[in-house]
C-alpha beads as a LAMMPS data file, in Angstrom:
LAMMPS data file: protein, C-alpha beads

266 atoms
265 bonds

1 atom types
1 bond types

-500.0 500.0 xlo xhi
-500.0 500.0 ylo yhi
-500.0 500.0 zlo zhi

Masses

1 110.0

Atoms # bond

1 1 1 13.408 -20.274 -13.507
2 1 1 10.034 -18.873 -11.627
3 1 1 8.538 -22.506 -13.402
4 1 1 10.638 -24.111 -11.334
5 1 1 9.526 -22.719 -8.362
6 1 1 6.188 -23.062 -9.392
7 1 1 6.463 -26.399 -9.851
8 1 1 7.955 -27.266 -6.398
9 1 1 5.032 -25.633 -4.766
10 1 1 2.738 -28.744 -5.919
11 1 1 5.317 -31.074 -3.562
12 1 1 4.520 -31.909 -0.028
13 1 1 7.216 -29.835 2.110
14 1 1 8.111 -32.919 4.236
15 1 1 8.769 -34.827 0.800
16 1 1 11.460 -32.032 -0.413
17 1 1 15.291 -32.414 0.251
18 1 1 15.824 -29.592 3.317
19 1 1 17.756 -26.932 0.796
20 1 1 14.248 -26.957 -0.861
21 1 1 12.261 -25.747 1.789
22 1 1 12.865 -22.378 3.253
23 1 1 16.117 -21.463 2.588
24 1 1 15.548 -21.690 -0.817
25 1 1 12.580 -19.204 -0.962
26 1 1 14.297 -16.729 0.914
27 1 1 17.009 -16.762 -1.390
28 1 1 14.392 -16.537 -3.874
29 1 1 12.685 -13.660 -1.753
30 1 1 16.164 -11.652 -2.069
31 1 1 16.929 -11.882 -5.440
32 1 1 13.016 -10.806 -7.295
33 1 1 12.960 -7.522 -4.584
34 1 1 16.290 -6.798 -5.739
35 1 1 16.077 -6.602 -9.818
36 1 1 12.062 -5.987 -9.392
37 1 1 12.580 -2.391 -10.740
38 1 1 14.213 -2.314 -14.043
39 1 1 14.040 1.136 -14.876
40 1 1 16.484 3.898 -15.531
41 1 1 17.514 6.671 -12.936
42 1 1 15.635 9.189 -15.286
43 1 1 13.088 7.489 -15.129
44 1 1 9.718 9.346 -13.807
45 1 1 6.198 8.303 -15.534
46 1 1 5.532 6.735 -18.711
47 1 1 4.596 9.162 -20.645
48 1 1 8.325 9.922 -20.891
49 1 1 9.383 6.419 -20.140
50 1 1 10.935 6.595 -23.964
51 1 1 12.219 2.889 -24.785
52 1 1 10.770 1.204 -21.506
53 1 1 7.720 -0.672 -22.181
54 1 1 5.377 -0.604 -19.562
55 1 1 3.287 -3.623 -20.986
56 1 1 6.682 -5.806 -20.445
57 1 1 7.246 -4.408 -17.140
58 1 1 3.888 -4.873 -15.567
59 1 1 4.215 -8.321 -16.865
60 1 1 7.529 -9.012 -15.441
61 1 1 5.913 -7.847 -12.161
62 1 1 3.709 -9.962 -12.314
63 1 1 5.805 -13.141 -13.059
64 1 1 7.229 -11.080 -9.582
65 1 1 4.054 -11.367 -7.612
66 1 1 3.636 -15.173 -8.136
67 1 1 7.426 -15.625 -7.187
68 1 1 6.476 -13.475 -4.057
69 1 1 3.151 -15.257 -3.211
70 1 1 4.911 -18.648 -3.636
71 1 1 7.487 -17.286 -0.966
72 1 1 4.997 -15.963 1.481
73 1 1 3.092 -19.290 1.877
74 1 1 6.487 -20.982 2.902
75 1 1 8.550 -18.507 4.830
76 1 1 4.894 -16.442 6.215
77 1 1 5.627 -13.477 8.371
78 1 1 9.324 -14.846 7.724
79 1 1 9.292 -13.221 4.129
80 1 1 8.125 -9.574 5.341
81 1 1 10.851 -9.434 8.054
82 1 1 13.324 -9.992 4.986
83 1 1 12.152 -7.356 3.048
84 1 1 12.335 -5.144 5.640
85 1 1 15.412 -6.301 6.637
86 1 1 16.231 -5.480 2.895
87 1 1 14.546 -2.142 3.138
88 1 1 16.719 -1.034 6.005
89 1 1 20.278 -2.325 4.460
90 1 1 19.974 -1.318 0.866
91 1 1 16.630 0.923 0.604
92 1 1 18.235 4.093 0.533
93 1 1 20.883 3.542 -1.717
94 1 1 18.962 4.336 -4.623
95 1 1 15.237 5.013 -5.539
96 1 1 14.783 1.567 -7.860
97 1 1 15.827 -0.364 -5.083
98 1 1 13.362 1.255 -2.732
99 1 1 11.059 1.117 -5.040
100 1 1 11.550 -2.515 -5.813
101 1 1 11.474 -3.470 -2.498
102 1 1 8.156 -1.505 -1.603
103 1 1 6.441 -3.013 -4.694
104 1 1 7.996 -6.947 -3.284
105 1 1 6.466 -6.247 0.243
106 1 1 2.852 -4.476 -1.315
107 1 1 2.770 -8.016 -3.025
108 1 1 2.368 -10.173 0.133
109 1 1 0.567 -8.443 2.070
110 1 1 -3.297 -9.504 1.139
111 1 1 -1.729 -13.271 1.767
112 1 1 -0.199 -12.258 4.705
113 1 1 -3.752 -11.318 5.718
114 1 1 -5.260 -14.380 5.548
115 1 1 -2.000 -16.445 8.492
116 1 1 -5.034 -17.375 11.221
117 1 1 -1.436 -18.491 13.865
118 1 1 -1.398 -15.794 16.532
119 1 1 1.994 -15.185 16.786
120 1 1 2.668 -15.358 13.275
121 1 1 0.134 -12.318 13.047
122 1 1 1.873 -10.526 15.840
123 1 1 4.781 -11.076 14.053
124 1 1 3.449 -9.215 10.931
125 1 1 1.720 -7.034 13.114
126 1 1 4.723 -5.542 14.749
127 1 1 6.601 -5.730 11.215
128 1 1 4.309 -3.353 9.882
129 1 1 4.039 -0.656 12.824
130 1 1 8.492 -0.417 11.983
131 1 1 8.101 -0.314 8.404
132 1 1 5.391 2.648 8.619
133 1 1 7.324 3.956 11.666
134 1 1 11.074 3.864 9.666
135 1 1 9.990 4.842 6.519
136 1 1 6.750 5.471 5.170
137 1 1 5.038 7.541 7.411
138 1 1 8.749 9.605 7.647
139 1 1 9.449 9.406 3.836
140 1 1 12.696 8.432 4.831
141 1 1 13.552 6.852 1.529
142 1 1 14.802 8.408 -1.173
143 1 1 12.273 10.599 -3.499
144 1 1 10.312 9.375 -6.562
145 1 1 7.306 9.080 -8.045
146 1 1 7.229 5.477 -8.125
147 1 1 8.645 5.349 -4.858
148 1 1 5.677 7.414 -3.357
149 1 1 3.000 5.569 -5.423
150 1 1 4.358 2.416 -4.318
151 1 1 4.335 3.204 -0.306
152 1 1 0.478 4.062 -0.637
153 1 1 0.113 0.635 -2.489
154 1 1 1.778 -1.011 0.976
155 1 1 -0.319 1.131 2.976
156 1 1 -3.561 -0.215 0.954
157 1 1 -2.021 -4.140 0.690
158 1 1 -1.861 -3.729 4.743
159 1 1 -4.857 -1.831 5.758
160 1 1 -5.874 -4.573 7.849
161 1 1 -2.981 -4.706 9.822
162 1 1 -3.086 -1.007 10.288
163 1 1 -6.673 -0.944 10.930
164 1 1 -5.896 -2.773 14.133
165 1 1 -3.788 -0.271 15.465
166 1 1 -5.428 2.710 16.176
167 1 1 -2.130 4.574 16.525
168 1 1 -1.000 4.111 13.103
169 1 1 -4.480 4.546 11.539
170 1 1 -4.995 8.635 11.720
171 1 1 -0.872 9.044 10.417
172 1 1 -1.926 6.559 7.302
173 1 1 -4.634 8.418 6.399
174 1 1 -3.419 12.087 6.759
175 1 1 -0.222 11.154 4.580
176 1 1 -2.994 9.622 1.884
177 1 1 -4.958 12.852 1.908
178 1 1 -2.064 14.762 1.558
179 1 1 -1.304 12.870 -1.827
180 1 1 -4.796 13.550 -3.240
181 1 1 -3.748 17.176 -5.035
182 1 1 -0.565 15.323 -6.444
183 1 1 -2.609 14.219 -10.189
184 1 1 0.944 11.171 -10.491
185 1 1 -0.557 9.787 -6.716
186 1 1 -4.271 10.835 -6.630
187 1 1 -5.001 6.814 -7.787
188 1 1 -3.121 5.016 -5.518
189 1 1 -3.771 7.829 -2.607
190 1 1 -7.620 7.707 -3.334
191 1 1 -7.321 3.831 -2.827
192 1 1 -5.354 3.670 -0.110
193 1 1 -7.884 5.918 1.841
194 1 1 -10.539 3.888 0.727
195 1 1 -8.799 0.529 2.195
196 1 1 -7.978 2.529 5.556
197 1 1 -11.021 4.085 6.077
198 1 1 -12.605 0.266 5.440
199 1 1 -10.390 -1.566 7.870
200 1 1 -9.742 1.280 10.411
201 1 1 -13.533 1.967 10.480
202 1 1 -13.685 1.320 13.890
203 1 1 -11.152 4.155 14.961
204 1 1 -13.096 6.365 12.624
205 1 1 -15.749 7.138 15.258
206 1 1 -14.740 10.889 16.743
207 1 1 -16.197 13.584 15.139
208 1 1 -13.364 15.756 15.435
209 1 1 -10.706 13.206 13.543
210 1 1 -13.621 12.631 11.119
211 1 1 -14.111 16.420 10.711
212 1 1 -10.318 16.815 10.226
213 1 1 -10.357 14.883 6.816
214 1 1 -13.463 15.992 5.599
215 1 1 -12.057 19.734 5.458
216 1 1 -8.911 18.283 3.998
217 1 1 -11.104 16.553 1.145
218 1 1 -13.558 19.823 0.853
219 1 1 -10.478 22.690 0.604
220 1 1 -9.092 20.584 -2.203
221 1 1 -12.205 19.580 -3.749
222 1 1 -11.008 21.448 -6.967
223 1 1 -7.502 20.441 -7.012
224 1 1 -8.168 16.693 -6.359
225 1 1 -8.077 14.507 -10.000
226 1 1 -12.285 13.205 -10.571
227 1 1 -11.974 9.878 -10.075
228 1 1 -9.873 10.112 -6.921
229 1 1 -12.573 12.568 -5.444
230 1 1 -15.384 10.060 -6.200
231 1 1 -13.499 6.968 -4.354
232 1 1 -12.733 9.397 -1.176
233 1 1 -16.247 10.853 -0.919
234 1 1 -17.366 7.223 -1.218
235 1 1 -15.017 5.982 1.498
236 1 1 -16.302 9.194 3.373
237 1 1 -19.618 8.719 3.100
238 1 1 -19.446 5.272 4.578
239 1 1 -17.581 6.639 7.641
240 1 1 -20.090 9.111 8.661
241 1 1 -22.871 6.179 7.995
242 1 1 -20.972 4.705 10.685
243 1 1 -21.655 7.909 13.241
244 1 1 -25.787 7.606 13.770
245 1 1 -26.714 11.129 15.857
246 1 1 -23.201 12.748 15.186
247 1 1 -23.087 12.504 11.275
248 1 1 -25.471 15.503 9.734
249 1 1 -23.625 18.513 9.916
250 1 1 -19.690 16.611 8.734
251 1 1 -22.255 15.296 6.006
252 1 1 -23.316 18.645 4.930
253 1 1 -20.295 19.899 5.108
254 1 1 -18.658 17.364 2.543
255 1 1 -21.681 17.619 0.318
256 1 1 -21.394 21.528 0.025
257 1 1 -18.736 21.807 -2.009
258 1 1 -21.232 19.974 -4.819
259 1 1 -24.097 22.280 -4.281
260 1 1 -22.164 24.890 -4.501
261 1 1 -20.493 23.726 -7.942
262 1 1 -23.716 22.823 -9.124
263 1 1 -25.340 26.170 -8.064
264 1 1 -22.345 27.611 -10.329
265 1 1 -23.712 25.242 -13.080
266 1 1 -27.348 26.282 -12.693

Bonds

1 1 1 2
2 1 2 3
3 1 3 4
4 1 4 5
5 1 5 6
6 1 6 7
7 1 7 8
8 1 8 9
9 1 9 10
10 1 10 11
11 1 11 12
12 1 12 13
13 1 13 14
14 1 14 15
15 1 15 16
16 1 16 17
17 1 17 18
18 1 18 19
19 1 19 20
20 1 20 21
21 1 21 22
22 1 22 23
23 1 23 24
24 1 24 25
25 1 25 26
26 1 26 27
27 1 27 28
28 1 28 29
29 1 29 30
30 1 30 31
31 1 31 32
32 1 32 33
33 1 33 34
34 1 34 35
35 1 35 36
36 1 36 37
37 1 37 38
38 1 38 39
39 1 39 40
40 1 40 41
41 1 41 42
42 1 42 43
43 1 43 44
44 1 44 45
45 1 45 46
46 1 46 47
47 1 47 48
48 1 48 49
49 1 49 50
50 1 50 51
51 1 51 52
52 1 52 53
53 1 53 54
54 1 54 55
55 1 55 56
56 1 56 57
57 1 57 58
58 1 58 59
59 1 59 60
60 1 60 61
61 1 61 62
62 1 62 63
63 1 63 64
64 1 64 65
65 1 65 66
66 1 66 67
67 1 67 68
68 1 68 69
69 1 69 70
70 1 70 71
71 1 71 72
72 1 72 73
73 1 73 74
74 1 74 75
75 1 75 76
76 1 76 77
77 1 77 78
78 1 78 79
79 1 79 80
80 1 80 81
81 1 81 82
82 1 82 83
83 1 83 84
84 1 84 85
85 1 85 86
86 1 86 87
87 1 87 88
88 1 88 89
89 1 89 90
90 1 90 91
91 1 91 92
92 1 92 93
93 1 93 94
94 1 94 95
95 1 95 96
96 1 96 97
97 1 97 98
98 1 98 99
99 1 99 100
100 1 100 101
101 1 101 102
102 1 102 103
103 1 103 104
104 1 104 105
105 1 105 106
106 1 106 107
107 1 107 108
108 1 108 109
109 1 109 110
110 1 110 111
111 1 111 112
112 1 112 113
113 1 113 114
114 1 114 115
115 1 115 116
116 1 116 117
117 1 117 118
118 1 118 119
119 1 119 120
120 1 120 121
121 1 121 122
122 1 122 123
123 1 123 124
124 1 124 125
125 1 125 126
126 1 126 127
127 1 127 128
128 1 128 129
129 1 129 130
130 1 130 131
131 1 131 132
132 1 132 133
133 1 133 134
134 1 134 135
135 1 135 136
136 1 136 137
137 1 137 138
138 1 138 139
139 1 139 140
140 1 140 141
141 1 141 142
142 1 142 143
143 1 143 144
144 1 144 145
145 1 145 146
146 1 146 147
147 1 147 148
148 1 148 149
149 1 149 150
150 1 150 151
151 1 151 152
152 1 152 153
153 1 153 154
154 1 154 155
155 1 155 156
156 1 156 157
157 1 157 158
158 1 158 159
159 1 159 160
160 1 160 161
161 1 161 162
162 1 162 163
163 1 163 164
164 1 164 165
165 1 165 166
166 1 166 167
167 1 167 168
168 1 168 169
169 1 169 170
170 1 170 171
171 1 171 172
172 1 172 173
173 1 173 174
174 1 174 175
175 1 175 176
176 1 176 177
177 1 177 178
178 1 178 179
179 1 179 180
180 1 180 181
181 1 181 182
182 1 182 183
183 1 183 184
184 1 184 185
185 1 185 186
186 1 186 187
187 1 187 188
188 1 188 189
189 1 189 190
190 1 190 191
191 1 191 192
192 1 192 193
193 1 193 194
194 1 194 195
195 1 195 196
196 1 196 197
197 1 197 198
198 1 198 199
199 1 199 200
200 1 200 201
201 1 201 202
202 1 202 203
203 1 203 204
204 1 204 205
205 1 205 206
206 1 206 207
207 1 207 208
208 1 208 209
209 1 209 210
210 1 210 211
211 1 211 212
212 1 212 213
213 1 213 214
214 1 214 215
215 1 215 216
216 1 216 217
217 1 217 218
218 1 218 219
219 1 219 220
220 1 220 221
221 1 221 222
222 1 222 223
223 1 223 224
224 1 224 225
225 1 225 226
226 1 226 227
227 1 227 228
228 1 228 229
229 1 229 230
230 1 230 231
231 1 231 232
232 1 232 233
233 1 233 234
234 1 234 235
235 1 235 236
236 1 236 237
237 1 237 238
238 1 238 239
239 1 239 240
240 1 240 241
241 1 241 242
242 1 242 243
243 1 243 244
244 1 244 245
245 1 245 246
246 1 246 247
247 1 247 248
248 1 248 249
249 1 249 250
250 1 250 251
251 1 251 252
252 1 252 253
253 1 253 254
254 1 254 255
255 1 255 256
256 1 256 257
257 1 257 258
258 1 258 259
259 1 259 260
260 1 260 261
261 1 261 262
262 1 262 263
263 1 263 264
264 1 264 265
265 1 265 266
């Protein structure tokens, strides 16, 4: 069936009878962020996923993401309102479905990016300042790992739309730091800093805010997984490069928990 609807994106809109133009992809939209999470109610990682595969699953996703994509360039800023609109009628009625609908709106939102219409990006805009506001930021929706790795994936898909708003850029990025220590989120935490730090660089500029995560990052220094550290130093770094005059002492003050390790070493 997703052939199908891969196929009908290669004809003209105006050439396609009218139950094969929008209403057709949000029915579409509905039913993929609905049944996009297979996976048991025990489920929690899978290293104990027992009879789940996770090579068939992240391929089904992926059959999931094209559906998606081919949704988004039809319905636009349409398709986010009716995931959200999904979100807020059947999100909390179990974690799959939360999940499931998270992973459906993380999929758009790098094409959602790219709408140049003003008021379609308003549109999104808005969108996205309720769905942090409802439920991310609040972790209003019921608890799971997947569920929590998949809000800092939406969070990362829409850093440019939260970049823009300086109100929603500080909340982001303390709930990403405060995932860092968790070693089943430190991935998709680390890269959701990085994104938010990127397209929020410009509300990044006060020494105090800037000061705030750097402690965060140095206190945990020990607790946060390697690889995680490296991409949140990195994003760090290029904040402070940011700050000419103001940037020395946060700089030494990230670096030292390194020389200090390293004197340790020595």
């Amino acid at each position: 069936s997703m052939e199908f609807f891969d196929e009908l994106q290669t004809l003209p809109m105006d050439e396609r009878h009218p139950d094969l133009r929008q209403p057709i992809f949000a029915q579409l939209t509905e039913a993929v962020a609905l049944h996009c999470a297979p996976l048991g109610s025990d489920f929690t990682d899978w290293d104990s996923a027992g009879e789940d595969d996770p090579d068939d699953f992240h391929m089904y996703r992926r059959r999931v993401e094209e559906a998606l994509l081919n949704s988004c360039v039809c319905l636009q800023s349409g398709c986010l309102t009716l995931l959200c609109e999904q979100l807020a009628s059947k999100g909390t009625q179990s974690w799959q479905l939360a999940e499931g609908i998270l992973f459906s709106i993380s999929c758009i939102g790098l094409e959602l990016g790219q709408i140049t219409d003003r008021a379609q990006r308003e549109l999104v805009q808005n969108t996205v300042a309720q769905l942090l506001g409802s439920y991310i930021l609040p972790q209003s929706l019921p608890w799971h790992p997947m569920v929590q790795m998949t809000a800092l994936s939406v969070m990362e898909q829409y850093a440019k739309f939260i970049g823009s708003n300086e109100a929603l850029v500080g909340p982001c990025l303390e709930l990403a730091t405060s995932k860092l220590t968790d070693k089943i989120l430190a991935d998709n935490a680390s890269k959701a800093f990085r994104a938010l730090c990127s397209k929020g660089a410009v509300h990044l500029r006060d020494p105090t805010k800037v000061l705030g995560l750097v402690t965060i990052v140095t206190q945990n220094f020990a607790a946060i997984p390697r690889q995680a550290l490296i991409v949140v130093v990195e994003s760090l770094g290029r904040v402070l490069s940011g700050m000419p005059g103001q940037s020395t002492p946060l700089l030494e003050h990230l670096c030292t928990p390194f020389v200090v390790r390293l004197k340790e070493l020595t």
